[in-house]
Every structure is written in C-alpha cells, then in structure tokens.
C-alpha positions as CSV (number, residue, x, y, z in Angstrom):
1,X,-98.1,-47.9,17.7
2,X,-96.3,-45.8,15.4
3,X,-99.3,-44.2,14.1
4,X,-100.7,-43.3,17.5
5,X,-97.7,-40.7,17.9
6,X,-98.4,-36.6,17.1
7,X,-96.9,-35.3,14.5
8,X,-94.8,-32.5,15.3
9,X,-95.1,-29.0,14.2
10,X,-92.4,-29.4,11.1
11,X,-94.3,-32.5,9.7
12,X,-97.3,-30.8,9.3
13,X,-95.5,-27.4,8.3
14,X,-94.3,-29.7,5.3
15,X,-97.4,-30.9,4.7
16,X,-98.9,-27.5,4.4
17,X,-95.7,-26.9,1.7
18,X,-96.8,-29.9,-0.1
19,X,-100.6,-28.6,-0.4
20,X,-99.3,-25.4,-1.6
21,X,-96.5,-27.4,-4.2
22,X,-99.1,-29.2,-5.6
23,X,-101.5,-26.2,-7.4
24,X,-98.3,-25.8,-9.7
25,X,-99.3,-29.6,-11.1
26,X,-101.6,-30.4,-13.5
27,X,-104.8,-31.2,-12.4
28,X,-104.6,-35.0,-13.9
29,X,-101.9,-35.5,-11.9
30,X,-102.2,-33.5,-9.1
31,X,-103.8,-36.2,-6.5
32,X,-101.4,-39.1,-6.8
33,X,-97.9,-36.4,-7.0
34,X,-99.3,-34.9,-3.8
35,X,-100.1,-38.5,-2.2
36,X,-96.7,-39.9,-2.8
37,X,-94.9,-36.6,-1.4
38,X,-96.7,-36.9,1.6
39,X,-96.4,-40.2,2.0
40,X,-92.6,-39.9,1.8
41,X,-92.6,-37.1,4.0
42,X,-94.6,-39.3,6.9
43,X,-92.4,-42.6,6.6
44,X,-89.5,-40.6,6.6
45,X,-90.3,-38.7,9.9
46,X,-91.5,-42.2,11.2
47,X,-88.3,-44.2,10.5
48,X,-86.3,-41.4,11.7
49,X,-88.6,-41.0,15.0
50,X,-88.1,-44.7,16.4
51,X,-84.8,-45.0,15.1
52,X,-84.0,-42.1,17.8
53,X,-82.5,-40.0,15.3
54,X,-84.9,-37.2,15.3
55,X,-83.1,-34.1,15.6
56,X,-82.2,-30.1,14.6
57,X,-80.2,-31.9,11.5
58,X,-82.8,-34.0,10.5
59,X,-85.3,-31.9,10.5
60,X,-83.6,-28.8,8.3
61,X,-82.7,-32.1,6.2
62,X,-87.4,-32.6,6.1
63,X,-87.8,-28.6,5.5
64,X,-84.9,-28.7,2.7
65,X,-86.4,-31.8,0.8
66,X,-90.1,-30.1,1.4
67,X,-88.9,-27.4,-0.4
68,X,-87.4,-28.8,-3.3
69,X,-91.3,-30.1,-4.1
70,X,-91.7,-26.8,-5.4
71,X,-89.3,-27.1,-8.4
72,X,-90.7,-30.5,-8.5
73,X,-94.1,-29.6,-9.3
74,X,-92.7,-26.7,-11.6
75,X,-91.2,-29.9,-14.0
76,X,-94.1,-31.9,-13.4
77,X,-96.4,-28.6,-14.9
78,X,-93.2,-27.8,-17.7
79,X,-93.6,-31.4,-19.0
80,X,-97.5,-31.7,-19.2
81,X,-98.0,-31.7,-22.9
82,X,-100.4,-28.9,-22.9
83,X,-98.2,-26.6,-21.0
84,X,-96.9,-25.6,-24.5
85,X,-100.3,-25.4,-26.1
86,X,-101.3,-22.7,-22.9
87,X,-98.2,-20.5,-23.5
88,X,-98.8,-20.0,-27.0
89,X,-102.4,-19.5,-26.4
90,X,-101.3,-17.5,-24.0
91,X,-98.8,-14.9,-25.7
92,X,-101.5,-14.8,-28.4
93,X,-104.0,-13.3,-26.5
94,X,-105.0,-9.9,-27.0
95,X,-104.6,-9.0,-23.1
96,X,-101.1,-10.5,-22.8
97,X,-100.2,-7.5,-24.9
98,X,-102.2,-4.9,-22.9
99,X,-101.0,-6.4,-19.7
100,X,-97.3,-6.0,-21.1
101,X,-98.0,-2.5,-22.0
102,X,-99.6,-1.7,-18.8
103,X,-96.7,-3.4,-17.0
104,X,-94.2,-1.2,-18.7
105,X,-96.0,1.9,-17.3
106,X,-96.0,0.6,-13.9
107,X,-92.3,-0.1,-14.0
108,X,-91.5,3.7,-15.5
109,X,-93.6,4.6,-12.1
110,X,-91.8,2.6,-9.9
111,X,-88.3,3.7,-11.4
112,X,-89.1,7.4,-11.2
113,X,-90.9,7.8,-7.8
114,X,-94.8,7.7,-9.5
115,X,-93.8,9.8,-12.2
116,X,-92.2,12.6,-10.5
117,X,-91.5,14.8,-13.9
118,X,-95.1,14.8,-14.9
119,X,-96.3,15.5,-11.9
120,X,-94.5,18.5,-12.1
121,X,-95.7,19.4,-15.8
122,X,-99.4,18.7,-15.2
123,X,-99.2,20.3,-11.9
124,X,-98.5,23.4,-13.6
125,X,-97.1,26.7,-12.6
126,X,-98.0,28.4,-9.5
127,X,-99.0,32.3,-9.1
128,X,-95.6,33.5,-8.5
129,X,-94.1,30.7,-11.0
130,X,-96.3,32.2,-13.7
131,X,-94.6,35.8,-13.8
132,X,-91.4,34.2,-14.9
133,X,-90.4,35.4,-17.8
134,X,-87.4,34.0,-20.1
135,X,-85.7,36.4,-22.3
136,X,-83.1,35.6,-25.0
137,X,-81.9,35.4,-28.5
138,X,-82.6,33.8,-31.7
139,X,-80.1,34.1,-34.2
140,X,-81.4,34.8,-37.7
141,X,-78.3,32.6,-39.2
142,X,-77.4,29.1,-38.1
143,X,-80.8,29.2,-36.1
144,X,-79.0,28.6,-32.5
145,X,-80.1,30.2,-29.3
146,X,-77.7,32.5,-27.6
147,X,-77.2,35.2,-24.8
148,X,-78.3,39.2,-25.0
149,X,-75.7,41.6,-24.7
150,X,-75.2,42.0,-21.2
151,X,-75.8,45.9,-20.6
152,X,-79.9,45.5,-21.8
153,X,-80.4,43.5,-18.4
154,X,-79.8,47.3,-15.8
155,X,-81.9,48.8,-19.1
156,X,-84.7,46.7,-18.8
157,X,-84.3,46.7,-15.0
158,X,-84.0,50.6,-14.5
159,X,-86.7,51.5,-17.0
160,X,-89.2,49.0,-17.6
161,X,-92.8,49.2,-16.4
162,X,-94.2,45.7,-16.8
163,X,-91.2,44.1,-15.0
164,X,-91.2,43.3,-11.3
165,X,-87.5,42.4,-11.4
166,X,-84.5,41.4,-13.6
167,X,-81.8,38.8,-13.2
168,X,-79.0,37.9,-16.0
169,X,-77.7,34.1,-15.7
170,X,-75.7,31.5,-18.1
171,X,-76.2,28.0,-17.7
172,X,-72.9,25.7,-18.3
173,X,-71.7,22.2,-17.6
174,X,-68.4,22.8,-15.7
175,X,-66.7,20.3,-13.5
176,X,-67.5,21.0,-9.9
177,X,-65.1,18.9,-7.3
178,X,-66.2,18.6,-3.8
179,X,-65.0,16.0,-1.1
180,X,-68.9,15.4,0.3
181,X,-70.3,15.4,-3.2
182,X,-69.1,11.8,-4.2
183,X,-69.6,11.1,-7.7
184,X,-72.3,14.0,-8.4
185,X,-72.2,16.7,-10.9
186,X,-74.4,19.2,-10.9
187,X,-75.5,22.0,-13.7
188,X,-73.5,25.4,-13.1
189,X,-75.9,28.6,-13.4
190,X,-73.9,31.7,-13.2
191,X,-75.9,34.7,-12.2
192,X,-76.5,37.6,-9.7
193,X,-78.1,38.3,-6.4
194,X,-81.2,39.1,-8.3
195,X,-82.1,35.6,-9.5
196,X,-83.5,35.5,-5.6
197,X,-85.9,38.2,-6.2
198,X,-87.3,37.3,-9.5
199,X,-87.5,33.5,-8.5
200,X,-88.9,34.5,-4.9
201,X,-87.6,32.1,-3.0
202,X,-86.7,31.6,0.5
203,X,-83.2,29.6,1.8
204,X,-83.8,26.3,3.8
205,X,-80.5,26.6,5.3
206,X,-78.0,29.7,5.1
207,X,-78.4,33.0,4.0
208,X,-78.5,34.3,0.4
209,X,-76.5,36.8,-1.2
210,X,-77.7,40.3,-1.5
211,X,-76.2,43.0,-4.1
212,X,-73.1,44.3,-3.0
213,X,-72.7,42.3,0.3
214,X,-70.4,39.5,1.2
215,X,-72.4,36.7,2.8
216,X,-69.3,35.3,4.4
217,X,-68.3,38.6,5.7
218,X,-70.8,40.5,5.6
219,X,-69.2,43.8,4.0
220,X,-69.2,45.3,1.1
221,X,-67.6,43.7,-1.9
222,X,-67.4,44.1,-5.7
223,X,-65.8,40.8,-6.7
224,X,-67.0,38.3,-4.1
225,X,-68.5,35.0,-5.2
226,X,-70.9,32.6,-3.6
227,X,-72.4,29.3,-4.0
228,X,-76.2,28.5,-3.7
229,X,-76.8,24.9,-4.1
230,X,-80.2,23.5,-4.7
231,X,-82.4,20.5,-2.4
232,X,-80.5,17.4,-4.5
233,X,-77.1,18.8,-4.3
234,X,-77.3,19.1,-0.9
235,X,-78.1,16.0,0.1
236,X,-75.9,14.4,-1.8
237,X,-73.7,16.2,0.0
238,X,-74.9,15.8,3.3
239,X,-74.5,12.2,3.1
240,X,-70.1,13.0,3.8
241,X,-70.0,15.4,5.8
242,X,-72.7,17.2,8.4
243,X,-72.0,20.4,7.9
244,X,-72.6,21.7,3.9
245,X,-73.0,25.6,5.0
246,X,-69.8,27.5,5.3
247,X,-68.1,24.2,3.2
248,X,-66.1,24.6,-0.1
249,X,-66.4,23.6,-3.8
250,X,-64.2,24.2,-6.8
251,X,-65.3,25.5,-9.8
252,X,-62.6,25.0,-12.6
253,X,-59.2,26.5,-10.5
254,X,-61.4,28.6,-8.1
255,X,-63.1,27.5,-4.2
256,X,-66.0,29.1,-3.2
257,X,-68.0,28.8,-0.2
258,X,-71.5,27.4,0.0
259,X,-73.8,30.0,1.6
260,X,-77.3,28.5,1.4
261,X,-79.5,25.8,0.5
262,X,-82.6,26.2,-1.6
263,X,-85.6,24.1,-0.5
264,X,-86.8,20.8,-2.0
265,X,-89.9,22.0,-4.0
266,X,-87.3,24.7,-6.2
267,X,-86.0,23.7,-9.6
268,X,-84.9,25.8,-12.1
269,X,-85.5,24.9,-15.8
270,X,-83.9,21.6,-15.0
271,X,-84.7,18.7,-12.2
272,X,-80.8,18.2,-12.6
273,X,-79.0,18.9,-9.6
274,X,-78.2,23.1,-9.8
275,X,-75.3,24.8,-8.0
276,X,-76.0,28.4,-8.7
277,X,-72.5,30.6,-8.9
278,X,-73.4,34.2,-7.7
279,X,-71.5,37.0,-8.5
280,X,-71.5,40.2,-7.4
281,X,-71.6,41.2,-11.1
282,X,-71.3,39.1,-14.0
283,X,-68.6,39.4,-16.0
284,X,-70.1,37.8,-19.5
285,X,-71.2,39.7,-22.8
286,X,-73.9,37.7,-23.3
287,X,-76.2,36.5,-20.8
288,X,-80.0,34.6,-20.6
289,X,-82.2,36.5,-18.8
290,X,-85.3,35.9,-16.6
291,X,-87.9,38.5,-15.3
292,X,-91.0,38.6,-13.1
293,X,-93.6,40.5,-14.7
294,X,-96.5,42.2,-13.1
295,X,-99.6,40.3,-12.8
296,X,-101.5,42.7,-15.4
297,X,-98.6,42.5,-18.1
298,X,-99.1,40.4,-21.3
299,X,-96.6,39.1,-23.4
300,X,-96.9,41.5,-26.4
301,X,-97.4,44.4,-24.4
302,X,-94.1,43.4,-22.5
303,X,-92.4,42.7,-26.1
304,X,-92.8,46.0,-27.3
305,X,-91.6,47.9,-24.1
306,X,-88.6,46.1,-23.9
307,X,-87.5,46.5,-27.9
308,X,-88.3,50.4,-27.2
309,X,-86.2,50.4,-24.0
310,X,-83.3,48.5,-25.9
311,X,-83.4,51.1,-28.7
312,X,-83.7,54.0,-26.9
313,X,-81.2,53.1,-23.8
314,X,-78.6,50.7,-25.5
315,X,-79.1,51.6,-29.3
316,X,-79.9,47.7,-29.6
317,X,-82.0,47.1,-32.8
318,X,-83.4,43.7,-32.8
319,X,-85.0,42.2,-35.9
320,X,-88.4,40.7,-36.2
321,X,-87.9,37.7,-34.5
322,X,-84.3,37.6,-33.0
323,X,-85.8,38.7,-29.1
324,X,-87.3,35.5,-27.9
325,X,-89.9,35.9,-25.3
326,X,-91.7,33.1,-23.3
327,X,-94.2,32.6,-20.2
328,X,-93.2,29.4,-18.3
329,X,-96.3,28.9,-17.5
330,X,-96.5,28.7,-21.3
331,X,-92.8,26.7,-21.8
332,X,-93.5,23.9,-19.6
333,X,-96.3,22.5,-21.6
334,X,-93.8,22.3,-24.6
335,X,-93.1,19.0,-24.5
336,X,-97.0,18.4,-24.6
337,X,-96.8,20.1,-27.3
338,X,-94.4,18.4,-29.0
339,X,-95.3,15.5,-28.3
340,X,-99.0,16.0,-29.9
341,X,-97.9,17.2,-33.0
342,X,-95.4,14.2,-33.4
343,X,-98.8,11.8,-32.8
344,X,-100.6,14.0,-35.7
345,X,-97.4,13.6,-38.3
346,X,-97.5,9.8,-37.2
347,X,-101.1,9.4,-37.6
348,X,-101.1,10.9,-41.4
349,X,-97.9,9.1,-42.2
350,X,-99.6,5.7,-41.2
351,X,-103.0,7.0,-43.0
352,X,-100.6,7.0,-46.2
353,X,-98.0,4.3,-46.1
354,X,-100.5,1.8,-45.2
355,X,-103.1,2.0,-47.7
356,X,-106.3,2.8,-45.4
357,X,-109.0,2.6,-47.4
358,X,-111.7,4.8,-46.4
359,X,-114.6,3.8,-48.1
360,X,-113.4,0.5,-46.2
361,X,-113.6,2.0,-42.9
362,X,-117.1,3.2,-44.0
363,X,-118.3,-0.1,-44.9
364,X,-116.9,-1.6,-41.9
365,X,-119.4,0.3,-39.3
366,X,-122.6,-1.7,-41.6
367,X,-124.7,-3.2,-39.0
368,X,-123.8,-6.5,-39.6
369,X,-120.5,-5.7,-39.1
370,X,-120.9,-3.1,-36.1
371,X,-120.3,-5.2,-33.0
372,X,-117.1,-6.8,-34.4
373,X,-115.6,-3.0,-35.7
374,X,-116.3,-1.5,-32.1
375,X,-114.5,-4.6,-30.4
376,X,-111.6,-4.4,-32.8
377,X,-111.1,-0.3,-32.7
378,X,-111.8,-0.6,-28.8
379,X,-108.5,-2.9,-28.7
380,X,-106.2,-0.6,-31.2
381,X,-107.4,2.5,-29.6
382,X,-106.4,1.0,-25.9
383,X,-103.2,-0.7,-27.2
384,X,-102.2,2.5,-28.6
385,X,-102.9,4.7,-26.0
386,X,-100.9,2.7,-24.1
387,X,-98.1,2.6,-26.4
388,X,-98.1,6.0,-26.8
389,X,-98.4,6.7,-23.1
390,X,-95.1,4.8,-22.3
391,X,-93.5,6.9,-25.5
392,X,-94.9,10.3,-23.6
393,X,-93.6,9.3,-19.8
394,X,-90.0,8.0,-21.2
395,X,-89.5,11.0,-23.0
396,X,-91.1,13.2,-19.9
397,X,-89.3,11.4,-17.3
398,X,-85.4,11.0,-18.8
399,X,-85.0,14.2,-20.2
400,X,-85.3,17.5,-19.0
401,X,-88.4,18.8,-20.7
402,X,-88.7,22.2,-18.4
403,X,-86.6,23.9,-21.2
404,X,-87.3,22.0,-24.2
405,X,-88.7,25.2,-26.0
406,X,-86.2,27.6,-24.1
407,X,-82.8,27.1,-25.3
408,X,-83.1,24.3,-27.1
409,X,-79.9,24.4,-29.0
410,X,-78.1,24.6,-26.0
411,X,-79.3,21.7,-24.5
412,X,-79.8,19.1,-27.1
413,X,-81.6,17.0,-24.4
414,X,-84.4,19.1,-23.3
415,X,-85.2,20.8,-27.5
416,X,-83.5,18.4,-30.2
417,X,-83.5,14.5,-28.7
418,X,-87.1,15.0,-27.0
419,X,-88.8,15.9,-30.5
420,X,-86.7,13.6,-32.1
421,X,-87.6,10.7,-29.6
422,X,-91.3,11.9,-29.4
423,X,-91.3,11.3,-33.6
424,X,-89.4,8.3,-34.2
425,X,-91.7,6.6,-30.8
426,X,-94.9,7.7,-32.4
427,X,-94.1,6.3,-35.9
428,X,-93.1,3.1,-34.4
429,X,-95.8,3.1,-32.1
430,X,-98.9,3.7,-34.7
431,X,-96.6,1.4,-37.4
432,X,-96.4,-1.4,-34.9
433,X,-100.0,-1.1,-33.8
434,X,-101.7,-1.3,-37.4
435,X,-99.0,-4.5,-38.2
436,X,-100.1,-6.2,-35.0
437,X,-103.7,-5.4,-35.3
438,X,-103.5,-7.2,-39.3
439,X,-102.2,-10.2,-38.2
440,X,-104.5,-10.6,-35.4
441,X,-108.1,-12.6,-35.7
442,X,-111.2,-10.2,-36.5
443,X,-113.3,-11.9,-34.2
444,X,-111.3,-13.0,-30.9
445,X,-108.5,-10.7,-31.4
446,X,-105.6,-13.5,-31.0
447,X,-103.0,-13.6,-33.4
448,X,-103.0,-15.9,-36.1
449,X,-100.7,-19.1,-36.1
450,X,-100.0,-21.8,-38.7
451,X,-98.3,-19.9,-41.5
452,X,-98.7,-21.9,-44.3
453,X,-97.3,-20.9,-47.8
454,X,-99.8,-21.7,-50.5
455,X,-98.9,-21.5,-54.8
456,X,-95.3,-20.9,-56.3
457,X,-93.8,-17.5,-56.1
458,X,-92.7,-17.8,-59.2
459,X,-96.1,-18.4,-61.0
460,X,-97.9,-14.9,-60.2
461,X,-99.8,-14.6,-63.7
462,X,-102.5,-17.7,-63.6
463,X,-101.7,-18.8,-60.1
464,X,-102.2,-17.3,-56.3
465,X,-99.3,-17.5,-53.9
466,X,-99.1,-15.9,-50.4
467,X,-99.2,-17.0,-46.6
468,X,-102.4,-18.4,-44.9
469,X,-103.1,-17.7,-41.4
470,X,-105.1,-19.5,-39.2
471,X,-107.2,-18.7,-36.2
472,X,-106.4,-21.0,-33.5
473,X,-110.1,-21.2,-32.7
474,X,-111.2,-21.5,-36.0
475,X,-112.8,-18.1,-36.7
476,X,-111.4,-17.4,-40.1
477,X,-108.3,-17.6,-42.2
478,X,-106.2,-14.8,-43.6
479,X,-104.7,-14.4,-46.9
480,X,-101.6,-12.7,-47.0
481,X,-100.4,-12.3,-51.2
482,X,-96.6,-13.0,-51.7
483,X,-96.8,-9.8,-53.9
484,X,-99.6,-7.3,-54.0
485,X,-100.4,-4.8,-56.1
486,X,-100.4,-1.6,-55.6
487,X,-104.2,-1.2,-56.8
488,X,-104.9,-4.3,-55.3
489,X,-107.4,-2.7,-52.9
490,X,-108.0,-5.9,-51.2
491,X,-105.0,-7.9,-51.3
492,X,-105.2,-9.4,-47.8
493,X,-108.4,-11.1,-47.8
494,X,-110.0,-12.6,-44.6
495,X,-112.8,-15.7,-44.7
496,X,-114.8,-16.0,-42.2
497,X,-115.1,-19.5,-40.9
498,X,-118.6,-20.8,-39.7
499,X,-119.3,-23.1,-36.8
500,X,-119.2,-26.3,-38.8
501,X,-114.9,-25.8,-38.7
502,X,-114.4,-25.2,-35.0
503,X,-113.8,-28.4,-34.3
504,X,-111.4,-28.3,-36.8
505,X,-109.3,-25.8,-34.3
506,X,-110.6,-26.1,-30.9
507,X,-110.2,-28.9,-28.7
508,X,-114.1,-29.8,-27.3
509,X,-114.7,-28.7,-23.4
C-alpha cells in the first residue's frame, strides 16, 4: 500500500543529491554507500508519511540530512587507502606544477582587472603621447635625480624650435584632507596652466585653468591656485558627496577649489591617484619639466638646442651627462627593459653556480637520447616562462613602472625596488627551476620519492654515501653524493631502470 504512494518532489530532490554525493566515493564502495542512503531517505519519508507527520519541519529536517551526505562521501573518499597514494601521485606530477603556476597568473588577472598595467605598457604610446618629452637632472655626485633651475623652462619655451610647448611640475607626497575623499591619498603634482597644453587633454567635468586667469572668478590673477583632479580621485570622491566641481581640498594649511576633472583614459607617469596643484606661477627653484616636441624633432637634435639655449639665455653650463632627456614612448618600455636584462644576469649566474656542463648538453641531444631531451627542455622552458611571467606581471602590476627610468631616485618604487624585485625574482626563478627539474624523473617528469640514505658519511675514501631517489614508476633511480667534488663532473648519476623493475614500483592495471 505504502509503496503504491508518489513520492513527492523533495524525496526525489534528495535522491538526485544522493546520486550527485555519491561520485565523491570510491568506486568499490560507491553502490552499496549510495543504496543505504537511499534506502534511509525512502523509509524515513514513509514512516513519517503514514504516521501523519509529514510536514514544512520534517522536510527541511530530509533536505538537511541529504545534505550532510556530501561530507559523508568526502570521509568515505579521505579514508580510502589509496586517497593518499593519489595525492602524492598527484603533487608529483609535472602538471600540478604548471597548473599552479598558471593558476597564480590567473589570480594576478583577476586581482588587477585583466592586467590593467600591462595593458597600458604594451598598448604603448599614442601619436600625441609620443611627443612627450621629460626633462631633468642628473647629478654628477651622489647620483640622485633632481629639478632644473626654474628660469630654463620660459628659455626653452620662448626660444626653442623643436618644442611644441613647455610645462615645469614637481611631484610630492603631501597629505591632502577632503571630507568626500574617505581614506584616499592621492600624488600632489605642482605645476602650471601649461601642463594642459603639452599633455593635450580635454576636462570631463569643469574647466581648466588658463595662464593668468582665475577659473573661479574668471579675472585676472597672479597668485591664484587651482586643483585638477584626475578619473580615480574623482570617484572616490564622488562616492560622499555629488557635487566634486566647485568643492574644497586642503593641501598642507591651504583650501583650494576643485575646478576640473580629467577623463578616465589620462595618467600621468603614475596610475596612482593625481591631484594636480596649478599655480599661476610656480614658486620652486628647481622644477621637472615636460615638453611636446614636434613630430619631426629627434632626441639628439632636441638635446643640443636646448644646452645652446640654456647657455646662451640663462648662462647654464651643463656637463656631459647631467641634462637627462627621455621620449616616453621610449620610458615606458623601461621596466621591459629591466626586467630582460635581470633574466640575462640570472641566466649566466645559474650557467655558473650550477655546474652546466656543456659538452653534457651536447651529448644529451644524441639520437638515442633526443625524444627524452626535447620532453624534458619542453617542461623547464614552460615552467619557467611561467615563473618568470608571474615575476614580470607582479612587478608590472604593484608598482608604478611608468617612471621607473624617469626619476628613479625619487621614487624608489617605480626605479630602485622594481630592478631589485625583477633580479632577486629571476634568480630565484631560474635557481628554483634547475633544482626542481634535478630532482624530477628523466623519463615521466614526476618527482622522485623514497629518499633513502645509502653508505656512512663518515667513510668517503673506499666507500660511496649519498641519497637514492626513486621513481614511483620505476623508470630509474638517482644518485645524489653526500659530498661531491668539485671536479666530479658527474656526481649525480641517474640509472635507467628497464621494464623487468616496473612491477617493482607500479601497481598492475
């Protein structure tokens, strides 16, 4: 009678849960677990059916219990005895690494909106980006990076030829306090109306300052000041409080009102948040200065006009060397840069610390030896690219690699920690690979298990000591010396294993 009634919807909802619970246990033991779950699952729904008791309780009590199957199956797969045997096989495999390595680049993607930074960099500079011109100066002692004197910028301005226009600025961390910025603080870039003409950009909201104008007012002035904040300040800002244009910030003691908003695609030297502090005229001795040159202009031609105009209009003679020039179409691939020689100084160092034996290598591409050599470089080449990739994309992605090669002594993030980072990741990188790759099997490429010390350390002269590694599927055994010599050219020494000791290793099929 009992089994004449429909199951309702839940029951065979639960049932579905208990199909789906029941993949996670081993195969062995897969049929009976998932017979006695639904078994329980029907007598309980049947006892509680005739006994009248079926109701909205009961049956969150059936989905709860249903549920809990899941963990059940999880212990049931933890406890098999060959759920061990699997994750070691498992971590030992040569794609477990790959996968790991491609998984860290996928989380660096996720974390910075697809690699928004490199997009930049590989995007390159467009037309108008590409007449930028940084100017500043090198000092011959103590090798830092400071300002030019301030009265070159009008020289170069009023005289030079090759240059479209000419802007002074000074970049500076200073604490700027807003009520709609919250906890943000953004870079400070001191400068003039005439950043806007060399940069060429347009406002999104607002109007920008012109030379000897008041935007507030709109009258002449000599000592006004204005703000110009960029796309990422402004939002942030947005967030408390609708209306950002014709709002105030303070800069150290001093408010000043926010006249325009630059649109989201602008950046300057930095993806920082920028808040750009325009004077009227600058007040500093020494100030950075960037330039749009005309399309036909090169950078040596442009060098030697502005040392002649800096002679000839401020008496300024600069030594070979102290005027730093630079292209940012040429500047932002500085971090490529970089970052390729640090991979050459790793490579060598590697070439030399570890003992590669070229005659070795040479011997290794034989033809009996051929397949095995392409599978095995094939593997170190991808696992190292990968490594080196995630090495590139950190460094790319949490610094500020736009001025890594301008300035870099002002900003130790963008010049000094990016090389640094860039060698100290590329050692480790190439170090890491080669000491993986050794203790890995020359055939499958797993790593070896079942260290096993063989001889007395303390007997070196008649008898061998070391480690022995084993292939878990029986394809050789390595021999790792407790000591080697330093003209021992072979002192780890791998034996090929033939078929006869598989089953030695490898459980049958």
């Amino acid at each position: 009678m009992a089994d004449e009634v429909r199951a309702p919807f839940v029951v065979k909802l639960c049932q579905v849960m208990i199909g789906l619970a029941a993949y996670l246990v081993p195969a062995s033991m897969r049929e009976d677990w998932k017979r006695e779950r639904l078994a329980e699952i029907w007598h309980q729904w049947q006892f509680l059916f005739h006994a009248q008791e079926w109701n909205g309780r009961e049956i969150l009590r059936l989905l709860r219990t249903c549920a809990n199957a899941f963990s059940d199956a999880a212990w049931h797969y933890r406890s098999y005895p060959e759920f061990d045997k699997h994750r070691r096989e498992w971590i030992r495999s040569p794609w477990t690494t790959l996968g790991a390595l491609f998984a860290g680049l996928v989380l660096i993607a996720c974390v910075t909106s697809g690699f928004s930074a490199t997009r930049l960099l590989f995007t390159g500079a467009s037309k108008q980006e590409a007449q930028q011109v940084f100017l500043w100066m090198h000092s011959l002692l103590g090798a830092r990076d400071k300002g030019l004197p301030a009265d070159v910028v009008p020289a170069w301005a009023q005289y030079s030829k090759l240059l479209q226009a000419v802007a002074p600025f000074n970049i500076d961390r200073r604490q700027v306090e807003s009520s709609t910025l919250g906890g943000l603080s953004p870079l400070v870039v001191d400068t003039e109306p005439s950043i806007f003409s060399v940069l060429q950009v347009q406002p999104m909201l607002g109007e920008l300052p012109k030379a000897g104008v008041s935007t507030e007012r709109q009258k002449p002035s000599s000592d006004s000041s204005s703000l110009v904040i960029d796309y990422g300040t402004w939002r942030a800002a947005a967030q408390n409080h609708h209306k950002v244009i014709g709002s105030r910030m303070r800069i150290g003691a001093e408010w000043f009102p926010v006249v325009a908003v630059l649109p989201k695609q602008f950046y300057f030297l930095s993806r920082h948040p920028l808040v750009l502090l325009v004077h009227q005229s600058m007040s500093s001795s020494r100030v950075m200065v960037v330039a749009r040159a005309k399309p036909n202009a090169t950078g040596a031609q442009l060098y030697r006009e502005l040392i002649k105009i800096a002679e000839d209009s401020c008496y300024y003679f600069f030594l070979a060397g102290q005027l730093r020039l630079e292209y940012l179409s040429h500047a932002i691939w500085a971090p490529v840069q970089f970052f390729g020689v640090a991979v050459l100084v790793a490579v060598l160092m590697a070439v030399f610390v570890c003992g590669v034996r070229f005659r070795n290598v040479r011997r290794s591409w034989t033809s009996a030896h051929s397949t095995a050599t392409v599978r095995r470089m094939s593997y170190f080449l991808a696992k190292a690219s990968l490594a080196l990739l995630l090495v590139l994309f950190a460094g790319l992605e949490w610094s500020r690699p736009e001025s890594s090669i301008l300035f870099a002594s002002k900003d130790a993030a963008s010049g000094l920690f990016l090389v640094w980072f860039f060698v100290v990741g590329a050692m480790g990188v190439l170090f890491w690979s080669i000491a993986d790759q050794r203790a890995r099997c020359k055939e499958c490429l797993r790593l070896l298990c079942s260290p096993v010390r063989i001889g007395c350390p303390g007997c070196l002269l008649l008898n061998w000591s070391g480690t022995e590694l084993l292939c878990s599927e029986g394809h050789g055994v390595l021999h790792v010396p407790e000591l080697a010599s330093t003209w021992d050219i072979d002192s780890e020494q791998w034996i090929t294993l033939d078929e006869s000791w598989r089953g030695l290793f490898v459980d049958s099929k």
